[in-house]
Each structure stands twice: as C-alpha cells, then as structure tokens.
C-alpha positions as CSV (number, residue, x, y, z in Angstrom):
1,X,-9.9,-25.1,12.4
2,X,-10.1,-21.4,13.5
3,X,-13.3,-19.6,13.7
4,X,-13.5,-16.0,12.0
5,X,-12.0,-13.2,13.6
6,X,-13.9,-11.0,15.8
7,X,-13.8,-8.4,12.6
8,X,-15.5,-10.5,10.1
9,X,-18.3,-11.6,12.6
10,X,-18.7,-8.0,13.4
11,X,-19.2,-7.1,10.1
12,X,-21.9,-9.8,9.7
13,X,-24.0,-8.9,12.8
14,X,-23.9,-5.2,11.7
15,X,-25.2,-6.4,8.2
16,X,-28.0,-8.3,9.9
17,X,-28.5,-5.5,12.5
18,X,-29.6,-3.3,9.5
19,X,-32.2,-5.5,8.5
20,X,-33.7,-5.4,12.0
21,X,-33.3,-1.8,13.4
22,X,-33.0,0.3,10.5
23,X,-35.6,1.9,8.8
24,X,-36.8,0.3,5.3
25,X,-35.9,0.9,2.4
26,X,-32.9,-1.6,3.8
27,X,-29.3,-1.2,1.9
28,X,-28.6,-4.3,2.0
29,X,-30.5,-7.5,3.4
30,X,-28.1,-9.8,4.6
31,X,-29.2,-12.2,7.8
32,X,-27.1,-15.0,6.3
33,X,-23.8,-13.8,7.4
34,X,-25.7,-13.9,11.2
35,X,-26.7,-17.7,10.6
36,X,-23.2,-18.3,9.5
37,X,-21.7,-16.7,12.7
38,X,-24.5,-18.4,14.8
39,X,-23.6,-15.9,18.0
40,X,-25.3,-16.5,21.3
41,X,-28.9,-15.3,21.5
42,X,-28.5,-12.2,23.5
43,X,-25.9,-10.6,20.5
44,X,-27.6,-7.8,20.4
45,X,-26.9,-7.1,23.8
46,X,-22.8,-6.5,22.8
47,X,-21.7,-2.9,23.2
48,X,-20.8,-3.2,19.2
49,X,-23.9,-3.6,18.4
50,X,-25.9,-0.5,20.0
51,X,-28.4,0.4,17.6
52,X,-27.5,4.2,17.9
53,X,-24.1,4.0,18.6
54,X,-22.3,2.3,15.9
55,X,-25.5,3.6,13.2
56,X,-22.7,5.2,11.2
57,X,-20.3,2.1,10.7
58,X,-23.5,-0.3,10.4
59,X,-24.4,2.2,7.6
60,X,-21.0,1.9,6.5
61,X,-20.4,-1.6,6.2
62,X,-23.7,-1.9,4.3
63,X,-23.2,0.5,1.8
64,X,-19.5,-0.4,0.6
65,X,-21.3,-4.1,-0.2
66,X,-24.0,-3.1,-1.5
67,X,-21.8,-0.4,-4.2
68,X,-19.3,-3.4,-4.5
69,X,-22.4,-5.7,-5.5
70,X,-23.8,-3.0,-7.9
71,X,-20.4,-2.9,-9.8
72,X,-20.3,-6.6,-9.8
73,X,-23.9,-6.7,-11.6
74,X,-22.9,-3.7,-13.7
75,X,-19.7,-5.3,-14.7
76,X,-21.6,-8.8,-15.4
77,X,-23.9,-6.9,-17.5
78,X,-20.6,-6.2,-19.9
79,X,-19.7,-9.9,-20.0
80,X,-17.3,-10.1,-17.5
81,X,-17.7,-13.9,-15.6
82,X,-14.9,-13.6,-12.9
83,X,-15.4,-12.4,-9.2
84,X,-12.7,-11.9,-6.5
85,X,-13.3,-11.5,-3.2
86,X,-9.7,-10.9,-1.1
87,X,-10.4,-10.7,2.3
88,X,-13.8,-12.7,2.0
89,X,-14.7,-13.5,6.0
90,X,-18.2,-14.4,6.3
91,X,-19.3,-12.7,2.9
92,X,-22.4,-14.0,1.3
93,X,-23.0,-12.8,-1.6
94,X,-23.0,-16.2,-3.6
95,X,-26.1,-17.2,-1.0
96,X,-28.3,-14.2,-1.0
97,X,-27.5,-13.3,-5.3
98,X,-28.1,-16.8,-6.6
99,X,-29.2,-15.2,-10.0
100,X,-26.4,-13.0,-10.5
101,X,-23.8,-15.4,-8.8
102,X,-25.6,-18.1,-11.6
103,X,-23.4,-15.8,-14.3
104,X,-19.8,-16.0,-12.7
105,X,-17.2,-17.4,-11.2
106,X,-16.8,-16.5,-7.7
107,X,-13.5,-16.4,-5.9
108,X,-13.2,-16.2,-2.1
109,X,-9.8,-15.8,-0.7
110,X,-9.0,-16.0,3.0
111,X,-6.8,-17.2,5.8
112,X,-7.4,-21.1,5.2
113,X,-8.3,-21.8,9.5
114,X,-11.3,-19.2,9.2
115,X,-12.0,-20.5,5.7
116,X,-12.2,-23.7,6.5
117,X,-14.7,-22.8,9.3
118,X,-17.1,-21.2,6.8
119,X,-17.1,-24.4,4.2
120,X,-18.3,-26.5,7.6
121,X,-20.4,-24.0,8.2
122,X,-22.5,-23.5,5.0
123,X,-22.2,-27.4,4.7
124,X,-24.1,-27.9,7.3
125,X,-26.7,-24.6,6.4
126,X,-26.9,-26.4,3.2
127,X,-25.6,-22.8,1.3
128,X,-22.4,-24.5,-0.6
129,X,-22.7,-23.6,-4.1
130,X,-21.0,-25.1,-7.0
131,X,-20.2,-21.0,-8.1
132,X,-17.8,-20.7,-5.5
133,X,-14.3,-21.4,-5.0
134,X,-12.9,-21.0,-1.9
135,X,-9.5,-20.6,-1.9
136,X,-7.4,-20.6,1.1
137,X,-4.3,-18.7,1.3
138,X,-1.3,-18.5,4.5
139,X,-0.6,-15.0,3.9
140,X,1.9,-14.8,6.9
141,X,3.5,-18.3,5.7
142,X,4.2,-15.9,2.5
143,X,2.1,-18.1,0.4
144,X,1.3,-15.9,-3.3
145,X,-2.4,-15.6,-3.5
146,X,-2.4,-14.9,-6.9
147,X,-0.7,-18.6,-7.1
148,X,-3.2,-19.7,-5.2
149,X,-5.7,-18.5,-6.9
150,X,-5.5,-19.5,-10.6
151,X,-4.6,-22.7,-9.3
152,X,-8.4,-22.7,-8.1
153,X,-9.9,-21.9,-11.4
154,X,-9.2,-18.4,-12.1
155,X,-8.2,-17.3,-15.5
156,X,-5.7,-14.6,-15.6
157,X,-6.7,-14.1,-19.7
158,X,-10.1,-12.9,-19.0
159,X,-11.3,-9.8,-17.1
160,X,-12.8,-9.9,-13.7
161,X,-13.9,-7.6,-10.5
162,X,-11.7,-7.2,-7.4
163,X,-12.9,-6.2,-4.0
164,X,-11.1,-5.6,-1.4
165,X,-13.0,-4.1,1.8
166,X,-12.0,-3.6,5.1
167,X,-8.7,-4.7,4.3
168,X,-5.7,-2.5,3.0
169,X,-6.0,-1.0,7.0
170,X,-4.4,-3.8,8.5
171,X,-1.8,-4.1,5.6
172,X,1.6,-2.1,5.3
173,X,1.8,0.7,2.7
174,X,4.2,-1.5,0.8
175,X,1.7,-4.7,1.1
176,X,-0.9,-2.5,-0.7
177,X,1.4,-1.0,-3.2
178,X,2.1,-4.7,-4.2
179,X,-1.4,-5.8,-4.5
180,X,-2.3,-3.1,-6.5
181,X,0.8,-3.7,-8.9
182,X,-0.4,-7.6,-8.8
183,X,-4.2,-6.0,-9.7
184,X,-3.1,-3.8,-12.1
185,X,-1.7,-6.8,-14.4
186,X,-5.3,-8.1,-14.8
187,X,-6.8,-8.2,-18.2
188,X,-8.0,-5.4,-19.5
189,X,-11.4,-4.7,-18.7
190,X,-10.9,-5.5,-15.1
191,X,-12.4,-3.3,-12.0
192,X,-11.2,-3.3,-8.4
193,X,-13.0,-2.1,-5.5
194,X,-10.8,-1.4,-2.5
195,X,-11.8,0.4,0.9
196,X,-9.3,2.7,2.4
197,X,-9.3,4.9,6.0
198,X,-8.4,8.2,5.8
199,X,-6.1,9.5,8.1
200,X,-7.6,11.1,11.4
201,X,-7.8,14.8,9.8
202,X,-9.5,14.2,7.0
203,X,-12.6,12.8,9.4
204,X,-15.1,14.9,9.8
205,X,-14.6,16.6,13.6
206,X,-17.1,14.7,15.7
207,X,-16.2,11.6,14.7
208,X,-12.6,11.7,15.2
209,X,-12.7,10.6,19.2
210,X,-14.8,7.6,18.0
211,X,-12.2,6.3,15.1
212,X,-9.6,6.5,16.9
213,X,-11.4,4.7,19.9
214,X,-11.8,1.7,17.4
215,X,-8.1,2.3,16.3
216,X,-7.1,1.6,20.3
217,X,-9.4,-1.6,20.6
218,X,-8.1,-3.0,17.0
219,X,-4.7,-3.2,18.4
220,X,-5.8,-4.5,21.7
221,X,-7.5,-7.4,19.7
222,X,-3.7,-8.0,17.7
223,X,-5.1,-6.4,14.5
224,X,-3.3,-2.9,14.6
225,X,-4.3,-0.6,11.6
226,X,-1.1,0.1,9.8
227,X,-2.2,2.1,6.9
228,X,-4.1,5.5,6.5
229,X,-5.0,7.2,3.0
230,X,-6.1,10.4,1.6
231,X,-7.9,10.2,-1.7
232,X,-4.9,11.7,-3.4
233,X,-2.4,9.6,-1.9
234,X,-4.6,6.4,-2.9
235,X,-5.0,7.7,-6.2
236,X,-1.4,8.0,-7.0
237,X,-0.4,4.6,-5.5
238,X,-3.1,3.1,-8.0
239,X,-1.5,5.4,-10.5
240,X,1.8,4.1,-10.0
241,X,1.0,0.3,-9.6
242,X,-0.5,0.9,-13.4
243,X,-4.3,1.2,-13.4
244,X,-5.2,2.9,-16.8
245,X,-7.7,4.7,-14.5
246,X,-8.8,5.4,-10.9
247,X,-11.3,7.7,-9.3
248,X,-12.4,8.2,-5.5
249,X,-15.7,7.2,-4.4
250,X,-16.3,9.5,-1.3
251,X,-18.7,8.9,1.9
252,X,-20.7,11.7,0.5
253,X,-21.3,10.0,-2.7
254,X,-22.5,6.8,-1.1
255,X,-24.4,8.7,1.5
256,X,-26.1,10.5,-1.8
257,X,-26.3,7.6,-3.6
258,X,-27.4,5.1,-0.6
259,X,-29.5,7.2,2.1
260,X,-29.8,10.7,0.6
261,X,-33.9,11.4,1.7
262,X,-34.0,8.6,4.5
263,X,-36.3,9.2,7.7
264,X,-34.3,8.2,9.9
265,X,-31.6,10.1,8.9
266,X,-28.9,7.0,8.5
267,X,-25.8,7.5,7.0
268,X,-22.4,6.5,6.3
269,X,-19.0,7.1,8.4
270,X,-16.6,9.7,6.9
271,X,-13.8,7.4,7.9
272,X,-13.5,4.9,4.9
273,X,-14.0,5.9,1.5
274,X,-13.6,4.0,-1.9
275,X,-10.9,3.2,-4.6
276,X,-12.3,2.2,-7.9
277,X,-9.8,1.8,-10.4
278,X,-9.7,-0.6,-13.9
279,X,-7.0,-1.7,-16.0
C-alpha cells in the first residue's frame, strides 16, 4: 500500500495552510486533506510551505477547487447527479460538502496503492461515505479508466462533471488529446474542468525563475512535467477531441473572481490556467 505522492500531500497542506495564514474571507476551508495526510507536527516548518513564498501557488491550488466545486453546485443545480474526479489524491470534497455530495454520485479515480491508502485512511477518521466510489486504476499497467470506471457505478447515458487538476502536466500531449476524445463522448450536457500550464513565456516575467525552479525539483522527484499549453493550443485540442464548446478560464478571471479587493493582497499564479469545455 503506497502512500500519496509528495504532490497530492502538498496540495493538501497548502489547502490547510490557507485556512491558517491567509487572511479571511478564506477560498476554500479545507483542514481535512491535512488530517488525511497526518504529516509530522513541525509541517509548517517545510520550505514548501513558507507562508510568503509559495502565497501564489497556495492561492492557486485553492482557487482551481474552489471554481471546480462552484461548477459542480452549478451543474447539480441543472440535474446533473454524476461527479468525476481523475486524478483525485487526497481530495475531499465528499467530507467537507456533505449537502451537495448528498445529490450525486461521486467518482474518485486514482493510482490504486495511494488509493488504497486514502480508504484506510478515512476509515479510520471515520469520513467514508456511501457517495463515493473510489475507483482504482493502474494507469502505467495500461488499464482503461473509463473501463474502470462504469464498472464502479458510473453511467455513461447520463451527464456528469469532469475535473481534472494538476494533472494534464505530467501527461504526454497525445495522453491528453485521448482523454479529451474519451471526455468528449460523454452525454450531452456534460462539463469538464481541466488545469493546464502554460508554457514558460506566457508567465508573467517575475515569476518565470520560480516555475521553472518547480519544473527542476518535479523531475528530481520522478514526476517530470511533459506538457505545456497556451490557451489557444488547449482550445483547439478540445476542439478537435469534439467538445461542442470550450472557453479559457484565465488567472486573471479567478484572481477577479476569487481575491479581487483582498487586504492582503493574495492572488493566484499566472502559470496554470483553466479549460472548461461541455459536450
């Protein structure tokens, strides 16, 4: 049984770091993901977790949930009952949205080691929940998750939301022209939410050292970012994969929508941006 990569506990300390050095109104509130990950007391004392240096990513990894949450709720609002997560790691929405979560079918797909570590793990926190399916997938055995996954429960008749975050950088162009041609067969009415980095000269300037400082230690920890997107190019692979329609969701929308007026001046990366496209 693996534990979660160093990523996905990252991504759970930085959600719970917001909650307890950020300025209120908070994004997101999210400490479950830090139960989950149960690191050693002094984790705030990583150099990932400075308070003022990785501000910008924290804010990052915030607000992509938190948008990805708000199309879930938008979307449930319309009647559609089906939730994928690809990618899941120590996600927790299912915990911390019990009343929204009480009106779907939630999906978590993952590596089935770190997977198997999380259903331990909220056994024994007492967070399982009969709303989620878990469904493990050996992506580098070439196992199909789409296979996988309406063996689990999922209906391929009926629409559902898609997100993918902090994924499509670790996968090959052609790995993410394929999911999206997988995606793009989904019922009509169905949204997904994907992440994508933008190549280094699209960043804004003083922020380009830093990205490609975490592109160095990502392939120093075996987890190499393959694929880099501008807004057009991401566009026109959803385009192509068939999506009746896509639009880019920039770091200046979510900075507008997320932090515009904040005190403390918090906002988003210019590094990852979002794909939102429906079928």
């Amino acid at each position: 049984m693996m534990a979660p990569d160093s990523s996905a506990v990252r991504v759970a300390l930085w959600r719970a770091l917001h909650v307890r050095v950020d300025q209120a109104p908070h994004v997101l509130t999210d400490e479950i993901g830090l139960r989950l990950a149960a690191p050693d007391a002094d984790w705030r004392e990583r150099g990932d977790m400075h308070p003022e240096g990785t501000s910008r990513y924290r804010a990052g990894i915030v607000a992509r949930a938190r948008f990805v949450e708000d199309l879930v709720a938008e979307q449930a609002e319309r009647g559609v009952a089906q939730y994928v997560i690809l990618g899941a790691g120590l996600d927790t929405f299912v915990q911390r949205r019990p009343e929204l979560a009480s009106r779907l079918r939630v999906f978590e797909i993952d590596q089935p080691g770190p997977q198997a570590w999380k259903r331990r793990r909220l056994d024994e926190l007492g967070l399982a929940s009969d709303r989620l399916r878990l469904v493990p997938v050996d992506f580098e055995a070439g196992e199909s998750w789409w296979e996988r996954l309406a063996a689990a429960g999922f209906d391929p008749g009926r629409p559902a939301v898609v997100a993918s975050t902090g994924v499509s950088m670790y996968l090959t162009r052609e790995t993410n022209a394929a999911t999206l041609r997988r995606l793009a067969a989904l019922a009509p009415g169905s949204t997904l939410a994907m992440t994508f980095i933008l190549p280094t000269e699209l960043l804004e300037a003083e922020e380009r050292a830093a990205y490609q400082a975490v592109q160095v230690a990502a392939r120093a920890a075996g987890t190499p970012f393959l694929s880099f997107f501008s807004p057009a190019q991401m566009l026109a692979l959803a385009g192509d994969a068939g999506f009746r329609d896509a639009r880019h969701v920039s770091a200046a929308t979510l900075n507008d929508r997320y932090f515009a007026g904040r005190a403390d001046g918090l906002r988003t990366t210019s590094g990852e941006e979002l794909l939102v496209a429906t079928t």
